[in-house]
C-alpha positions as CSV (number, residue, x, y, z in Angstrom):
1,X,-21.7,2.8,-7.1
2,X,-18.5,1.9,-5.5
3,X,-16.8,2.8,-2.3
4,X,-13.1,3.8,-2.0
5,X,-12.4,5.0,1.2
6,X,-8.9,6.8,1.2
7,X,-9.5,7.6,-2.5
8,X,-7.7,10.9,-1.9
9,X,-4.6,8.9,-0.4
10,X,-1.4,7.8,-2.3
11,X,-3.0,4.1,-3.4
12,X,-6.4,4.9,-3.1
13,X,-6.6,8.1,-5.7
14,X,-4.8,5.9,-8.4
15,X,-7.3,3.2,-8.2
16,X,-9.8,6.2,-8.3
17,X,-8.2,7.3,-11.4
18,X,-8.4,3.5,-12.6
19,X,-12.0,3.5,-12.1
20,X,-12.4,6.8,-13.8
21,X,-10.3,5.4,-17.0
22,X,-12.1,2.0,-16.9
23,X,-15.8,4.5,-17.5
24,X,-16.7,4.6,-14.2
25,X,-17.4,7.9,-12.5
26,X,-20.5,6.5,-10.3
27,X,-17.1,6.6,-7.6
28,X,-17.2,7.7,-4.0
29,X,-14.6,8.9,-2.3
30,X,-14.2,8.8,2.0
31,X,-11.3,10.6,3.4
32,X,-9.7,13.5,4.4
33,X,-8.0,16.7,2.7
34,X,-6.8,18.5,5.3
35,X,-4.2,21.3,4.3
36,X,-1.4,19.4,2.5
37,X,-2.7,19.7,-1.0
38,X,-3.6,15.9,-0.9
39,X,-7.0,17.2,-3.1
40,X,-4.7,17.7,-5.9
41,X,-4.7,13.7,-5.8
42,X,-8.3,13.9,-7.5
43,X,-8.1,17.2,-9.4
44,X,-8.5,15.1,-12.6
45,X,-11.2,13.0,-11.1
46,X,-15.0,12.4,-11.5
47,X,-17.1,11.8,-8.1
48,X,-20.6,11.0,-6.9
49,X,-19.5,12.0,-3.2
50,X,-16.7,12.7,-1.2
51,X,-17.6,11.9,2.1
52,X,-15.9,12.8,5.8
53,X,-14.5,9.5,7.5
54,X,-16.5,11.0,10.8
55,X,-20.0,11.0,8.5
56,X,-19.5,7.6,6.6
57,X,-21.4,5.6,8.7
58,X,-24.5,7.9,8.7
59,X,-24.0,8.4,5.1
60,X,-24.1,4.4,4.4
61,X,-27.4,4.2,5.5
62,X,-29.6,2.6,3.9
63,X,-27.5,2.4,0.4
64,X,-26.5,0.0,-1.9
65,X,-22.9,0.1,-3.1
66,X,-21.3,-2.4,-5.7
67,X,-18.0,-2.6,-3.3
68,X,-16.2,-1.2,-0.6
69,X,-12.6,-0.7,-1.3
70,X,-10.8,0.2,2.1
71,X,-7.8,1.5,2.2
72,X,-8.3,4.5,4.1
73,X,-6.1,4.4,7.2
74,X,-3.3,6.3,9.8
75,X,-0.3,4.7,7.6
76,X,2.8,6.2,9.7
77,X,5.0,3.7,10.2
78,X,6.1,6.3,13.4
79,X,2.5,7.1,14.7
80,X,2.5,6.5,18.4
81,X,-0.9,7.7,19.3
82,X,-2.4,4.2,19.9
83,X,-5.7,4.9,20.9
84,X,-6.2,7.0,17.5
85,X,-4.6,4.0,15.1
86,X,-7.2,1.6,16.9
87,X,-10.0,3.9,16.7
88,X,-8.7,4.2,12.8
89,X,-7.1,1.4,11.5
90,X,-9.0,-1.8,13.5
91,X,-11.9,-0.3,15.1
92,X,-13.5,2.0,12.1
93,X,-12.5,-1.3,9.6
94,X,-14.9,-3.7,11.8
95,X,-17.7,-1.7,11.7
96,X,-17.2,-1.4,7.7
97,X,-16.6,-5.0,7.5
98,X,-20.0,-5.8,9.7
99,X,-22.0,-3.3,7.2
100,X,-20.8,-5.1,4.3
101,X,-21.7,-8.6,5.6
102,X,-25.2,-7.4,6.5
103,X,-25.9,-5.7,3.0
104,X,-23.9,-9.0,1.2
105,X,-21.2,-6.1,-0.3
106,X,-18.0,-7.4,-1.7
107,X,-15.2,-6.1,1.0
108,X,-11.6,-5.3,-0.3
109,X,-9.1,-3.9,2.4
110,X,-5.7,-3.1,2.6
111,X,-3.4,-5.1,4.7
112,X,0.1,-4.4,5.1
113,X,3.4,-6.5,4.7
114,X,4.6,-4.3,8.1
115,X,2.0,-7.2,9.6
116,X,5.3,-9.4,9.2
117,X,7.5,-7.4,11.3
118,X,11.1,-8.3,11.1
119,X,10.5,-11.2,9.0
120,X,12.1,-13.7,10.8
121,X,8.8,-15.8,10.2
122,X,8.7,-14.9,6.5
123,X,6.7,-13.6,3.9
124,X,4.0,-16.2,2.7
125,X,0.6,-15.1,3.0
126,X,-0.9,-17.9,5.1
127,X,-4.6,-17.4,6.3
128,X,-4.3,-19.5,8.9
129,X,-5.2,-18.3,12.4
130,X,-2.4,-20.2,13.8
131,X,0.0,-18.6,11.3
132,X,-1.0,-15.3,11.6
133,X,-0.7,-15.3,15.4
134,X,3.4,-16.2,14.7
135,X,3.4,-12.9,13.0
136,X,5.1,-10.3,15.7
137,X,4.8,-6.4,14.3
138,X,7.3,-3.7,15.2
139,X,4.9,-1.0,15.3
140,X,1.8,0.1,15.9
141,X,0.7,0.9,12.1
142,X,1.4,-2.8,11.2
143,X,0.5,-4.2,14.5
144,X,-3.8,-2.4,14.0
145,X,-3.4,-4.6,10.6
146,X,-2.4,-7.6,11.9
147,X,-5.2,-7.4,14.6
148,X,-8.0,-7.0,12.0
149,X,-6.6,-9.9,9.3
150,X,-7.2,-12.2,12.5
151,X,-9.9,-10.6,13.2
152,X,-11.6,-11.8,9.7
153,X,-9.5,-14.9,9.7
154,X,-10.8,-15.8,13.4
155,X,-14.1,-15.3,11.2
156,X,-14.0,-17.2,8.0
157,X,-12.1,-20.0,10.2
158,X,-14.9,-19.9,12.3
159,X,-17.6,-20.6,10.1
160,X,-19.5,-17.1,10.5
161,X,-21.1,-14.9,7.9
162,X,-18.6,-12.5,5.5
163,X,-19.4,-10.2,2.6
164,X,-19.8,-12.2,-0.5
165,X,-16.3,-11.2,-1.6
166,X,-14.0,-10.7,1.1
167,X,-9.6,-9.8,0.4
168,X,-7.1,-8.4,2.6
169,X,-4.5,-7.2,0.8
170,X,-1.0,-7.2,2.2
171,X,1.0,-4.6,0.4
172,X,4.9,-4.3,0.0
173,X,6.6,-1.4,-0.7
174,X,4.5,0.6,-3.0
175,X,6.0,3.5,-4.8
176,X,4.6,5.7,-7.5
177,X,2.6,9.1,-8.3
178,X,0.7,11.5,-6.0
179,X,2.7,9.7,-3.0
180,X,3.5,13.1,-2.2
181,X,1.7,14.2,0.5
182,X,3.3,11.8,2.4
183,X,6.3,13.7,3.7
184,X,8.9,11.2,5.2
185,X,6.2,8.4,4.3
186,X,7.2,9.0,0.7
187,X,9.5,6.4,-1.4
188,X,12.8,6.5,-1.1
189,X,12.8,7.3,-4.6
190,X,10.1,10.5,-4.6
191,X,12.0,11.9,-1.2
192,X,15.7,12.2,-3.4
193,X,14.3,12.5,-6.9
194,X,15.1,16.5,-6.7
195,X,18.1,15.7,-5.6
196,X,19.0,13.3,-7.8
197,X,17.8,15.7,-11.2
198,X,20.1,18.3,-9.5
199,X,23.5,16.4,-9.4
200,X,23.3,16.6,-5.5
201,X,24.5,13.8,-3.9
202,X,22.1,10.7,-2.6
203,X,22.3,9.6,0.8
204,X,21.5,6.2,1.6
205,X,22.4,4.1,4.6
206,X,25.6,2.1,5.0
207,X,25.2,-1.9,6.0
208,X,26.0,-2.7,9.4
209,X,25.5,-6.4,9.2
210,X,28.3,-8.5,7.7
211,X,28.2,-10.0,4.3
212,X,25.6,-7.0,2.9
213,X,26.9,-4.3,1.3
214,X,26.5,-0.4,1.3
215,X,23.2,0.3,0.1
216,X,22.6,-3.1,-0.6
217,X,19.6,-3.7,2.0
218,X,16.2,-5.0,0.1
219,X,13.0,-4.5,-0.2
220,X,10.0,-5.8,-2.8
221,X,9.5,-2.6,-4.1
222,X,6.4,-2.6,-6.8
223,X,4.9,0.1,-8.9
224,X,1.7,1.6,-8.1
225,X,0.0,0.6,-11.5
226,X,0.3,-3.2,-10.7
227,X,-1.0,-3.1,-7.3
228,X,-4.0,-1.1,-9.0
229,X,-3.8,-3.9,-11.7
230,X,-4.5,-6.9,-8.8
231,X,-7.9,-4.7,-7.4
232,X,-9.4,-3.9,-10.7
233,X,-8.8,-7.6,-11.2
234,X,-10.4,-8.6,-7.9
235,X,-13.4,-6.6,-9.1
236,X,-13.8,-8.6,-11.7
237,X,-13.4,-12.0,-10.0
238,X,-16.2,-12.3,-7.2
239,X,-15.2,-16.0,-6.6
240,X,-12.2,-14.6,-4.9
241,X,-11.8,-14.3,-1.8
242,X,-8.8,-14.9,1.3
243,X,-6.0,-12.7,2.2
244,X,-2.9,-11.9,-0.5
245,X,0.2,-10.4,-0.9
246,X,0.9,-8.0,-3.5
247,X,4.4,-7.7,-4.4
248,X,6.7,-8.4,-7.2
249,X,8.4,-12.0,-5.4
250,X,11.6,-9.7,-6.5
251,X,14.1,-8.5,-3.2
252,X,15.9,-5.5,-5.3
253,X,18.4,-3.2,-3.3
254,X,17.4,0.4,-2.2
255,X,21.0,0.9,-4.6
256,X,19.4,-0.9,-7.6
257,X,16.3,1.9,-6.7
258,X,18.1,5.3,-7.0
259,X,20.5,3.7,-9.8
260,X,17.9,3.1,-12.2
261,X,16.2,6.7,-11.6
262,X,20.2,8.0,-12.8
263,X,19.6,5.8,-15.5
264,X,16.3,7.1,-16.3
265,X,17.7,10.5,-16.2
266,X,20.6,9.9,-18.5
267,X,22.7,10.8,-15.7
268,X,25.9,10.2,-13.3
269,X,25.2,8.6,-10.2
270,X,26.2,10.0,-7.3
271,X,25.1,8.0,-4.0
272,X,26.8,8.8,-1.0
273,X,26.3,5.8,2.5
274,X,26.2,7.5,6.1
275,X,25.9,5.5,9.2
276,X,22.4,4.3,10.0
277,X,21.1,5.6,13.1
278,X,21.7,3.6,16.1
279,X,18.3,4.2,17.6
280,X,17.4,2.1,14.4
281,X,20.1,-0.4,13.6
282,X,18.7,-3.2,16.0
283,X,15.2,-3.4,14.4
284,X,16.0,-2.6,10.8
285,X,15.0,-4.5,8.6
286,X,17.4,-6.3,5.5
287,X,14.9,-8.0,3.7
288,X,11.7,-8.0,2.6
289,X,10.3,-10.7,-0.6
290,X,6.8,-11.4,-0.8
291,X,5.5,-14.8,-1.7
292,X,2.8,-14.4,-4.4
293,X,2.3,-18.2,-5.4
294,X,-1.2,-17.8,-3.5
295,X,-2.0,-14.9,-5.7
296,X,-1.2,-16.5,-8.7
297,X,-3.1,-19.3,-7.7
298,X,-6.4,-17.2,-7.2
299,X,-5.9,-16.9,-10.7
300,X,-3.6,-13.7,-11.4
301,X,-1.6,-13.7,-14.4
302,X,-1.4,-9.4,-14.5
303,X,2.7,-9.8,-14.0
304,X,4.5,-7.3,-12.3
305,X,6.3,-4.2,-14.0
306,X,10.7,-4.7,-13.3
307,X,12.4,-2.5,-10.8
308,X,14.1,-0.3,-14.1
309,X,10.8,0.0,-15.8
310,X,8.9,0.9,-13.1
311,X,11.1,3.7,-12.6
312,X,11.5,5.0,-15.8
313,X,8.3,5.3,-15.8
314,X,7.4,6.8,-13.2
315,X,10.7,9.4,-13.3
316,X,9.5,10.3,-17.1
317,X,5.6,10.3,-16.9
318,X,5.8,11.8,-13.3
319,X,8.4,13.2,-11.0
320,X,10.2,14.7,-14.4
321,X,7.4,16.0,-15.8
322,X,5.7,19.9,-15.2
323,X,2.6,18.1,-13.8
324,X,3.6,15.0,-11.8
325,X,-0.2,14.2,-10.7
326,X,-2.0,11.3,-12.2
């Protein structure tokens, strides 16, 4: 039996659905529903369980699970209620990394490449305590995941008991289906796509830095399917163990994004630039490239789906389609 808590989430119900396709439906889910439709996530799903966050602990007593995927978590890049992310993010992660160290349970838990704030330090994925504490988050969401990665790197560097498996996984920008539920959360790409199918006009943001275009700012943006890809892969390599990014190592431009959903469409772009806010401008970030050489090293070879293909298929299997649930 496995754990995903967060299965009903963006990431979490698509390595649910990966588990399902791979024959297993011995799959329990922790998380919450709430009133968004987010249960239409797992509409197509098999489950042992679906368990409230508050009754997890309760519920774990005493069981033996095959793994404990967390990725449940308060993932607003804008949440300010600190108390509540610590309580979720840091706090709730602990007690799950403690229960799988004493039953010996392979552990594997999203991190977060917001852990790198504004990147001025840069993107490789070094374990080390010492690097880690260079890293300086610009919010609270990536600032509760930077806490626990030290927290297990203080750990292993330390010389004290983990789970027989233990990964952190330091996710880029993830885009893909049944993101939905995430309002303003949402790619980029799912936010305009009506828009976009319409003929409306696209808004991004104009560059306010010299030498970088209109529309030109960057991020690592990589398809939900290969980020499912690296976990169902850490499944099936126990050996593995240390904390990883997953990206594609490829800085494409928010432009490059919404072009390649025209082109998907068979359609004329039509991407309009406004001024950035300039409550934002001072902390936005330009760039953001993963270093996966540490991954590949672990012994990945899944590659990583390209920016246009990725988007075609996630515009013509998905957010084109009558039913855009996985």
């Amino acid at each position: 039996m496995l754990l995903v808590t967060g299965g009903a989430g963006f990431i979490g119900s698509n390595v649910v659905a990966a588990l399902n396709d791979a024959g297993r439906t011995d799959v329990v889910v922790c998380d919450m529903l709430g009133c968004d439709g987010k249960w239409r996530n797992l509409a197509k799903r098999q489950l042992v369980d679906l368990v409230p966050p508050a009754e997890l602990e309760r519920w774990l007593e005493g069981r033996g699970l095959e793994a404990v995927i967390h990725l449940g978590a308060i993932s607003e890049t804008t949440a300010t209620d600190g108390d509540l992310v610590i309580a979720n993010n840091f706090r709730l992660s602990l007690r799950l990394l403690d229960w799988c160290t004493m039953t010996e349970t392979p552990f594997i838990y999203a991190s977060s490449a917001a852990t790198y704030g504004d990147g001025l330090q840069g993107f490789g994925d070094d374990p080390a305590l010492t690097a880690l504490k260079a890293l300086r988050p610009m919010n609270l969401y990536g600032w509760s995941k930077h806490l626990f990665d030290m927290a297990v790197a203080a750990r292993a560097e330390q010389g004290e008991k983990l789970p027989p498996q233990w990964v952190g996984l330091k996710f880029f920008n993830v885009f893909g289906p049944n993101e939905y539920h995430k309002g303003p959360m949402m790619s980029v790409l799912a936010r305009r796509f009506d828009d976009i199918r319409a003929g409306r006009g696209v808004q991004l943001f104009k560059s306010h830095r010299d030498g970088i275009a209109d529309g030109d700012q960057r991020r690592d943006f990589i398809y939900v399917d290969d980020v499912v890809r690296v976990m169902m892969w850490l499944l099936a390599a126990p050996s593995v163990s240390g904390l990883f990014n997953v990206g594609t190592g490829t800085a494409r431009s928010f432009k490059d994004l919404i072009l390649a959903a025209y082109a998907a469409l068979g359609t004329r772009a039509n991407i309009q630039y406004i001024d950035m806010p300039e409550a934002i401008r001072d902390s936005y970030q330009y760039f953001t490239q993963s270093d996966v050489d540490r991954l590949r090293g672990a012994g990945y070879n899944g590659g990583f789906t390209a920016l246009e293909d990725a988007v075609s298929l996630y515009v013509k299997n998905f957010l084109d389609a009558a039913d855009r649930f996985r």
